[in-house]
N, C-alpha and C positions, 0 to 999 in steps of 0.2 A: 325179763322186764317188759314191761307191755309198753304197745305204742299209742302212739293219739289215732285212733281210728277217721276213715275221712269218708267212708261209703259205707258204715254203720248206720245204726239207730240211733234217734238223738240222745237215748240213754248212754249207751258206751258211749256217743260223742263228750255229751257234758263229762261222764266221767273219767273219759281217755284211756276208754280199752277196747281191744280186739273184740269186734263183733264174726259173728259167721254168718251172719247175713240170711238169718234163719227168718222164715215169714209163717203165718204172721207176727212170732215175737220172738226173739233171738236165743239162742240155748244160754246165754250169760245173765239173761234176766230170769228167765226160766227160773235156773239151779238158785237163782238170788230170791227167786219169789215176790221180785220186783214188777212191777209194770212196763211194758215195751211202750214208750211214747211213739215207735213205728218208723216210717222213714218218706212219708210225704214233705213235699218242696213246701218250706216256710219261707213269706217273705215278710223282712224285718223295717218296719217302718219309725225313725228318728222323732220326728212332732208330725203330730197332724197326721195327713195321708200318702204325704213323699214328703221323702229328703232335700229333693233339689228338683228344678223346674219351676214354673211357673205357679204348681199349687205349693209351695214348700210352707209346712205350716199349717195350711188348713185342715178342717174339720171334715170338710166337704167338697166336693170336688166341684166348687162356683166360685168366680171370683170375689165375690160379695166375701166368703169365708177366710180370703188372704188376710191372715193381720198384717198390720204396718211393720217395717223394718224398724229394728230401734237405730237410731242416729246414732254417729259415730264412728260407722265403717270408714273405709276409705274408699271403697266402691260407691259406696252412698254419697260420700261428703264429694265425690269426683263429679256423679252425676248431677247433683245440687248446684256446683259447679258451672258445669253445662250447661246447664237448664237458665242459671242465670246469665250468663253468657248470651247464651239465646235472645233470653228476655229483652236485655240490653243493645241487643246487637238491632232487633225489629222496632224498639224504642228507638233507637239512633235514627234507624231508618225512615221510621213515622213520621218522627221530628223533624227529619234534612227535608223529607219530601212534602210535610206542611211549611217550612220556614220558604223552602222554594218557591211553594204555591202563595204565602202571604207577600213575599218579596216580588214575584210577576205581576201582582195584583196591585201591589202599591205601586209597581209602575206603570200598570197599564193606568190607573185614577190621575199617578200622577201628568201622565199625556195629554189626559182629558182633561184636566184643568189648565196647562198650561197651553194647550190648543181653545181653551172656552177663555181665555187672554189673550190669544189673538186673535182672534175675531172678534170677540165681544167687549173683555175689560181693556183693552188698550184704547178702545174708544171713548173712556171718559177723564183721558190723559187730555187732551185737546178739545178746546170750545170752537175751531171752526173745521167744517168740513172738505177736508183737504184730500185730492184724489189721489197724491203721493206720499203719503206718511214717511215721515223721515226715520223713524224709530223700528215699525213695525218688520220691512227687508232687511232689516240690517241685526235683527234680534237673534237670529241662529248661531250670527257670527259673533255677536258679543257676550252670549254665553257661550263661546268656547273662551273668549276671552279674559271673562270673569267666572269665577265658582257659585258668587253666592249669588249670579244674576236670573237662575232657575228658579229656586228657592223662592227669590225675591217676585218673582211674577207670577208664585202659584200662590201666595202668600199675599198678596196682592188683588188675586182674584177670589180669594176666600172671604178678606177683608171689604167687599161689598156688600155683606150680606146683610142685613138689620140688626145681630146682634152677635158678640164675639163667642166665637167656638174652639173646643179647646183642640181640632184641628188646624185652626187659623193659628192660634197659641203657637202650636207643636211648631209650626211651621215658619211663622213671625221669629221665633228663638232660635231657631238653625240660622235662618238668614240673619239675623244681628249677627250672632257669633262670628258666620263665615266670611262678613261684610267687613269687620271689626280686625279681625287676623289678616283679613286680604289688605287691607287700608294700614295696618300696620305695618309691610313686607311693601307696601308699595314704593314706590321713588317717582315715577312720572305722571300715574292715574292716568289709567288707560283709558279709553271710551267705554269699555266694557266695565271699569270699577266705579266711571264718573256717574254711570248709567245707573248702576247698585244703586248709589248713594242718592241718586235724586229719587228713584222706583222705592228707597228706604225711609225717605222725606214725606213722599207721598202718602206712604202709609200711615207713616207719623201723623199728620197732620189732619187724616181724616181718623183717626180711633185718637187723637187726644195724645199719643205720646210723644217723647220727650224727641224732637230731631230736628232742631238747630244746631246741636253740637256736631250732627255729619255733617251740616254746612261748612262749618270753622274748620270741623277736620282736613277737610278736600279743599277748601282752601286756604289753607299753612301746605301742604303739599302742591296747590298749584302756583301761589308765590314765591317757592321755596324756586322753580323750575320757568321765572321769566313771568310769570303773567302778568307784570305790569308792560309786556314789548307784546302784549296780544295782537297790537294792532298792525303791528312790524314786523311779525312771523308769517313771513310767506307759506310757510306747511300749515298753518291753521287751515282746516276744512270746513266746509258748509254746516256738517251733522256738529262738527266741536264747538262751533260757535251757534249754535243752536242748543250746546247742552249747557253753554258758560249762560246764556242768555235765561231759559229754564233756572238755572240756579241762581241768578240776580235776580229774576221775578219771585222765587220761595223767600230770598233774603228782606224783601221790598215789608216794615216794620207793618205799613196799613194793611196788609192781606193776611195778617196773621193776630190770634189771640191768646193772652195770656203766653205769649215770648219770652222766655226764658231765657237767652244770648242777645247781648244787643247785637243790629241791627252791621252788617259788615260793611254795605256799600257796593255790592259787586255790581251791580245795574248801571250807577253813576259813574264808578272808577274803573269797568271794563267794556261795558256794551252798550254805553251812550260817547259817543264819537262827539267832538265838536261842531262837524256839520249836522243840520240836521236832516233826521232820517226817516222813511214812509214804507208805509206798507204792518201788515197784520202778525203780530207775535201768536203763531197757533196754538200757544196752551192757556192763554190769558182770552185769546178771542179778542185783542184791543189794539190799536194802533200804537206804534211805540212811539209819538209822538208823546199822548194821552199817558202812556207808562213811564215818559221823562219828567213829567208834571206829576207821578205820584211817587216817583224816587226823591223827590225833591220835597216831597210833604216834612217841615219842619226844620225846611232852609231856606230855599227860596221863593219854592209854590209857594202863591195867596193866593187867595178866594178869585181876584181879579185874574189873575193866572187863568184859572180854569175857566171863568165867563169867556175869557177870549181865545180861546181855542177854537182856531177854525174849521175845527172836525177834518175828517176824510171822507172820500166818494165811499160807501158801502150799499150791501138791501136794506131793506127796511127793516128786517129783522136786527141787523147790526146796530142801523143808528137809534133803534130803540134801548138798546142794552150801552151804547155808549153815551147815550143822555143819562141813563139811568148812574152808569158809571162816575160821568162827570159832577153831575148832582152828589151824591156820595163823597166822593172828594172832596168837595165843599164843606159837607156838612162833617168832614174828616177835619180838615185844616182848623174850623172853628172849635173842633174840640182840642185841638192840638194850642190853638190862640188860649183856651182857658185853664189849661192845663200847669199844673208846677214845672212842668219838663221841660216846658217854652226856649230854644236857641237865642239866646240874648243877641238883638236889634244889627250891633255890631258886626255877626258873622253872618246875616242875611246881603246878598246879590245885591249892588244898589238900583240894578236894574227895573226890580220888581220890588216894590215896598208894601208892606203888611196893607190889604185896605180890603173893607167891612162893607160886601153890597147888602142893597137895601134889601131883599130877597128876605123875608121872614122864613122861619125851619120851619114852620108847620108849611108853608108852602113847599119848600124842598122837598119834604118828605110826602105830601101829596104828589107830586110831580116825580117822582122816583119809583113810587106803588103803580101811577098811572104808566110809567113804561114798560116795567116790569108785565104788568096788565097786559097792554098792547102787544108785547113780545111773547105773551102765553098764547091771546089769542089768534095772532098771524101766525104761529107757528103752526097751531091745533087746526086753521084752515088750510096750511099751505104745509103736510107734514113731511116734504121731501127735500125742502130749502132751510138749507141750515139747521142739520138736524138735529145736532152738537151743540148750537149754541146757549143749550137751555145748559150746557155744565157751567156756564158761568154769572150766575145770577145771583150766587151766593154774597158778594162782597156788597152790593147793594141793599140787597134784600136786612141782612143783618145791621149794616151802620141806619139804617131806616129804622128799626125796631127796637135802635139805643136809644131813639129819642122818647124816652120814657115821658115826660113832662105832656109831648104831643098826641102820644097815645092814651095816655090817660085821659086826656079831655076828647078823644076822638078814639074810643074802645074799637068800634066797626072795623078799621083797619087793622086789628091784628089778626083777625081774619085770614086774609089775603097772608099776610104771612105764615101765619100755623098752616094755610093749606099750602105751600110749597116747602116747607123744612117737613114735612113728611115723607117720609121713604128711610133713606139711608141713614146708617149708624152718625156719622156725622151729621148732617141735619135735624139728627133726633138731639146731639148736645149741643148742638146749638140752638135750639129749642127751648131747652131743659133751663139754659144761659139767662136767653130772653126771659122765660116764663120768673124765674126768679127776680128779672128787677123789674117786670110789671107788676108781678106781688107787694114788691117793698115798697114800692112809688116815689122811689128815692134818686131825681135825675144826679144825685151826686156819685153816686155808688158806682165803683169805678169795673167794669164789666172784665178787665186783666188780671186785676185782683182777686176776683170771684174765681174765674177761673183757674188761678195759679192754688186758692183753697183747695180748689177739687185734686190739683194735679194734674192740670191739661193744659197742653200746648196745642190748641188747634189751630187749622186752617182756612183761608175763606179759597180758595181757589177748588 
């Protein structure tokens, strides 16, 4: 029986018999008369030009000639695997290390703005030029004290600008929120929430929104906690009764338009004392004498009230803006005398009674333009003295420009007004305010009304 030859020729191999290894062709092909296919080294290739390796498959020994693997293996679907693995892992990593980079950045912007607020924006909190600011030492520690009192002062300083940015937005919306949950979790209202709350008023009042209701809020929380014994609490401090006073000056109905809550009282029933009291309230820039005569606008103030106010010693930059003040008042009271709103006779002071000096409004209101005037000009030559006081020109300037009847017969003077309600986003709606009822010519047209159309609660402070 023959075997499978294995050092034959490839003839006896294919057909699995004993060669003798006869060269050049074997005695078994011989006597067959077959062909000797010989006995050279064949080597046997699967696809392409190797079996396995790197070229497995090709045609040609480049990798250009590799075909693709078909999908499917498990080798394959492993590496795919991997590779996305990968992907994801350097995507993670791209990502941590840009979110990093955005997150250091928006606090480095945010430093810089809240550092360009204390220097810069904290100074149009206060009309006089005081060399020890009660607010600004004390601000480190009252945002540790409050959350949203960060927020609120870079949001603040945003809110300067001419026109709102959805930066300011971004920002304004955090601090409501965080202002809103703090104030609701409160129980004593700390200095650092009370501080929120008037820095959140502020805002309000100059972009037109809604923020009488933080007043009521803060205080239902501070009435809830004594503040009618304000005067009896030996712990009350200088800075608290400086922030309670602040928040009776926001409350005070003539410094604000288009008011949406009435009017609470904090001025008369916590920071006006029985005796009477002297010296300069820094965010108003006025005597709190002159501030007790306009908490009282529509009880006891009358026009004779404010004639005989014997002023206080100030420079001359002051008592140009306290004439301008006082005038204003006046021409406030008489709007209040013509008004449906009017406090019926009965619950007016018998002390001071309703009485109509002869002082004609077009004079007031010339006499109001001219202080305002004189306080542009002594400041512009003397720019180092009192140099704050130009933030409070606003409550003049504007009850001046209500008197539509006088301006109409006397156009020149609104002048003088459109150039100083230029600049800031505030001043630009109060502007807007004016420009509207010089249009209509209508001195009935009631300027709260207008604005509550629009949707704005502003400011004059």
């Amino acid at each position: 029986m023959s075997t499978r030859s294995h050092q034959g020729c490839w003839t006896c191999k294919r057909r699995r018999r004993r060669c003798d290894n006869a060269r050049p062709s074997c005695k078994n092909c011989s006597e067959r008369g077959a062909a000797c296919e010989g006995y050279e080294i064949r080597l046997r290739w699967n696809t392409g030009i190797a079996s396995r390796g790197q070229f497995t498959g090709a045609d040609k020994p480049v990798k250009s000639s590799v075909p693709p693997r078909q999908r499917g293996r498990q080798r394959d679907l492993s590496r795919e695997r991997r590779k996305q693995v990968e992907l994801e892992r350097d995507s993670a990593l791209d990502g941590s290390r840009g979110l990093e980079l955005a997150v250091s950045q928006r606090v480095a912007e945010d430093e810089a703005l809240f550092n360009e607020f204390m220097n810069n924006g904290i100074n149009l909190l206060h009309s006089t030029t005081a060399r020890d600011s009660l607010l600004q030492p004390r601000l480190p520690q009252l945002c540790r004290e409050s959350s949203a009192l960060y927020p609120i002062c870079i949001a603040f300083q945003l809110a300067l600008s001419s026109s709102v940015s959805s930066q300011f937005c971004e920002y304004f919306d955090t601090a409501l929120k965080t202002f809103r949950s703090e104030l609701a979790c409160s129980t004593t209202l700390s200095d650092g929430t009370l501080t929120s709350g008037l820095l959140l008023c502020s805002i309000g009042l100059m972009h037109g929104f809604s923020w009488t209701m933080h007043l009521e809020g803060m205080h239902n929380i501070l009435q809830s906690h004594g503040l009618d014994d304000l005067h009896h609490q030996p712990t009350q401090t200088h800075f608290r009764i400086h922030l309670l006073e602040v928040m009776g000056l926001m409350d005070l109905t003539c410094f604000s338009v288009g008011r949406q809550a009435p009017e609470i009282g904090i001025w008369r029933r916590y920071c006006q004392p029985a005796a009477p009291r002297y010296g300069i309230e820094p965010v108003s820039g006025l005597p709190r004498t002159l501030l007790d005569l306009f908490a009282g606008v529509g009880a006891e103030t009358t026009e004779l009230s404010l004639w005989d106010w014997p002023g206080e010693t100030g420079s001359f930059l002051q008592c140009y803006l306290w004439e301008a003040h006082r005038l204003a008042g006046i021409l406030t009271v008489r709007k209040q005398a013509n008004s449906f709103t009017l406090i019926p006779k009965n619950n007016i002071s018998t002390w001071r009674q309703p009485a109509k000096c002869p002082a004609d409004t077009s004079v007031l209101v010339a006499r109001i333009l001219a202080s305002l005037d004189a306080l542009r000009l002594a400041s512009a030559e003397r720019p180092t003295e009192d140099v704050f006081i130009k933030n409070a020109v606003l409550f003049p300037l504007f009850v001046a420009g209500l008197e539509v009847g006088v301006l109409c017969r006397k156009p020149e003077w609104k002048q003088p007004i459109r150039k100083v309600l230029l600049g800031s986003h505030q001043c630009q709606i109060l502007l807007s305010l004016l420009e509207e009822l010089w249009q209509k010519e209508d001195p009935n047209l009631n300027v709260h009304e207008l604005a509550r159309q629009r949707g704005l609660e502003m400011g004059l402070l």
